[in-house]
C-alpha positions in Angstrom: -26.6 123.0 -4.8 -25.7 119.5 -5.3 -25.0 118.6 -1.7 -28.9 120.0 -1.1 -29.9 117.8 -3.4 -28.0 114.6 -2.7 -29.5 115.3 0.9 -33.3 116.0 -0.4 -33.2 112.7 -2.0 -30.8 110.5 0.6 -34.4 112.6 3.2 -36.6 111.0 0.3 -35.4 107.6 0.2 -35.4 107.4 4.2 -38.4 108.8 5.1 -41.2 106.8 6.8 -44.5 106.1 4.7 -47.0 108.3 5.1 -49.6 106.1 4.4 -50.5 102.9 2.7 -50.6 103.8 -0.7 -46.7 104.7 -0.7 -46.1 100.8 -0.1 -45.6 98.6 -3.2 -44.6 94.8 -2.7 -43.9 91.9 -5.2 -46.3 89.8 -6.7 -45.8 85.9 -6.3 -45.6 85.8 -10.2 -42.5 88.5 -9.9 -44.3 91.5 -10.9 -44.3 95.0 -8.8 -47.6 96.1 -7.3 -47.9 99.4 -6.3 -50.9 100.2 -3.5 -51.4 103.3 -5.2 -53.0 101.6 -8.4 -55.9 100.8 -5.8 -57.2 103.7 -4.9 -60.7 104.0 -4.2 -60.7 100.5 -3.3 -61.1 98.5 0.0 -58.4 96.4 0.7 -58.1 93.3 3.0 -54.5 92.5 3.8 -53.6 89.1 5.1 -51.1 87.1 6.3 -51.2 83.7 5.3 -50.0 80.0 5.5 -49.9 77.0 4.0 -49.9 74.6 6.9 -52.2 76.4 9.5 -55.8 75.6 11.2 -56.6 78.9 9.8 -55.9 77.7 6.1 -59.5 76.7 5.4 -59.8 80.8 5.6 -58.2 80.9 1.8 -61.7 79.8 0.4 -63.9 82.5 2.6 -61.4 85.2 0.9 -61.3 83.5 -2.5 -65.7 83.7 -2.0 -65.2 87.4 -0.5 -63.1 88.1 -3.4 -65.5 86.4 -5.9 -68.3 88.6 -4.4 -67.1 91.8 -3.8 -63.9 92.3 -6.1 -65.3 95.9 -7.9 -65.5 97.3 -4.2 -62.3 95.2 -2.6 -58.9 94.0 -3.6 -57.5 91.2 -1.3 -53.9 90.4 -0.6 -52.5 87.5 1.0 -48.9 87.9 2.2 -47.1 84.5 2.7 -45.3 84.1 5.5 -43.3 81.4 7.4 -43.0 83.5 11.0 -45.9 81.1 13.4 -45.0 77.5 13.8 -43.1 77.1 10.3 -46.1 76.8 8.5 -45.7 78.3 5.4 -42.0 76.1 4.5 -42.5 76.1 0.7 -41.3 78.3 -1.9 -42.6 81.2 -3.9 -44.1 78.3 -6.6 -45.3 75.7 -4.0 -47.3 78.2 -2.7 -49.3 79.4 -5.8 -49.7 76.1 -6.8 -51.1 75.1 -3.3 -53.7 77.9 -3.3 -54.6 77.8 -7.2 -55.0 73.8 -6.8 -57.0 73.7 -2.9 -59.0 76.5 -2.9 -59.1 78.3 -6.6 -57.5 81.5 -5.2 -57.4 84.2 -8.2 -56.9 86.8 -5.5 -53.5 89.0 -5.4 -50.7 87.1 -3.5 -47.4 88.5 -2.8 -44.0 86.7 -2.5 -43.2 85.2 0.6 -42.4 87.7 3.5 -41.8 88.3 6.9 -44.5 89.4 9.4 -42.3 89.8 11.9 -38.9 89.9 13.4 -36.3 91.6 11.7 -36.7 90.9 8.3 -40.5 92.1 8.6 -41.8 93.8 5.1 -42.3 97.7 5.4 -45.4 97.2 4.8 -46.4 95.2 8.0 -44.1 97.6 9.9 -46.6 100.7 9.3 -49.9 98.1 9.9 -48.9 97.1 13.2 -48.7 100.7 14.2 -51.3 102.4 12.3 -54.2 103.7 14.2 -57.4 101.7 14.0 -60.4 100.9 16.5 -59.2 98.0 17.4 -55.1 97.4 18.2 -51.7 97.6 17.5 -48.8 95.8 18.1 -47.6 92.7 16.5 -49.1 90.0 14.6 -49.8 87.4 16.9 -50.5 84.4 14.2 -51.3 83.6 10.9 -54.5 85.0 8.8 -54.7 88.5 11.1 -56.1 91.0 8.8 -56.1 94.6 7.7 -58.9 96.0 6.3 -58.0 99.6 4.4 -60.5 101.6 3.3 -61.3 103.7 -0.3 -59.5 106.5 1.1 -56.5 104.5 2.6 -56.6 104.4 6.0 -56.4 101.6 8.2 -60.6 101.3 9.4 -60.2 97.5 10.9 -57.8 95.2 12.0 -58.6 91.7 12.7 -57.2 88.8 14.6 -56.9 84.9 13.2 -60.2 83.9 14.1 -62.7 86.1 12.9 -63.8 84.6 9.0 -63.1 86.6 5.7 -67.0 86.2 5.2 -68.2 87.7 9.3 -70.9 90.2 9.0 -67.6 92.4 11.4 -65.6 93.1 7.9 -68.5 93.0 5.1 -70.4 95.8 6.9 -67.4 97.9 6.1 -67.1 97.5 2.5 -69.2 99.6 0.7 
């Protein structure tokens, strides 16, 4: 009996996600965030940078946030994988997004988008089914959009704005 259940829970720990809201990830301030706690919730998962053309985006999801933050949580994820442009640490990147562009939405710690260091997390997105593609993340500030029910409705690439009429359709 003991060898079934050392294998049930060696299965357990092994098995692939079944969907978003078995994902947690850490918070820049440390902390553990589970998906689960957002449940019946949009979310908007993004991957950001510090040093990119595309880091003007932080205010559109800071004013996305500010409108529609009962109906949506957003979450940037950090990450240095496209040109080097997200070189500081866990601290000089709070500080850069609290002090340029007011962000109060959820970020996590620095990870990887890619490559083989890339967070679980962005390992099921770039496979999940969705209208639009799959595959890798080709830049910074590509986003997911998840809906209430947890599946993967939208994905988006770099250019299209937080605030295009494209994601704010779809969160109701």
């Amino acid at each position: 009996m003991i060898i079934v259940n050392t294998i049930f829970l060696l299965m357990s720990l092994f098995a692939p996600a079944e969907d978003i809201y078995d994902f947690s990830f850490t918070a820049i301030d440390g902390k553990t965030v589970k998906l689960s706690d957002f449940k019946g919730k949009n979310i908007l998962i993004v991957n950001t940078a510090s040093e990119c053309g595309f880091t003007k985006q932080y205010k559109d999801l800071q004013a996305l946030h500010e409108r529609f933050g009962d109906k949506l949580v957003i979450i940037g994820f950090p990450a240095n994988n496209f040109g080097g442009q997200e070189p500081g640490d866990n601290a000089d990147i709070q500080a850069f997004c609290e002090k340029n562009y007011g962000v109060t939405f959820l970020l996590s710690e620095k990870v990887d988008v890619k490559g083989q260091q890339m967070h679980p997390l962005f390992k099921y997105l770039t496979v999940a089914e969705n209208p639009d593609f799959t595959g890798d993340i080709k830049w910074n500030f590509e986003k997911f959009l998840i809906n209430k029910v947890g599946k993967l409705v939208h994905r988006y690439r770099s250019k299209v704005n937080p605030l295009d009429e494209t994601i704010i359709k779809h969160i109701h």
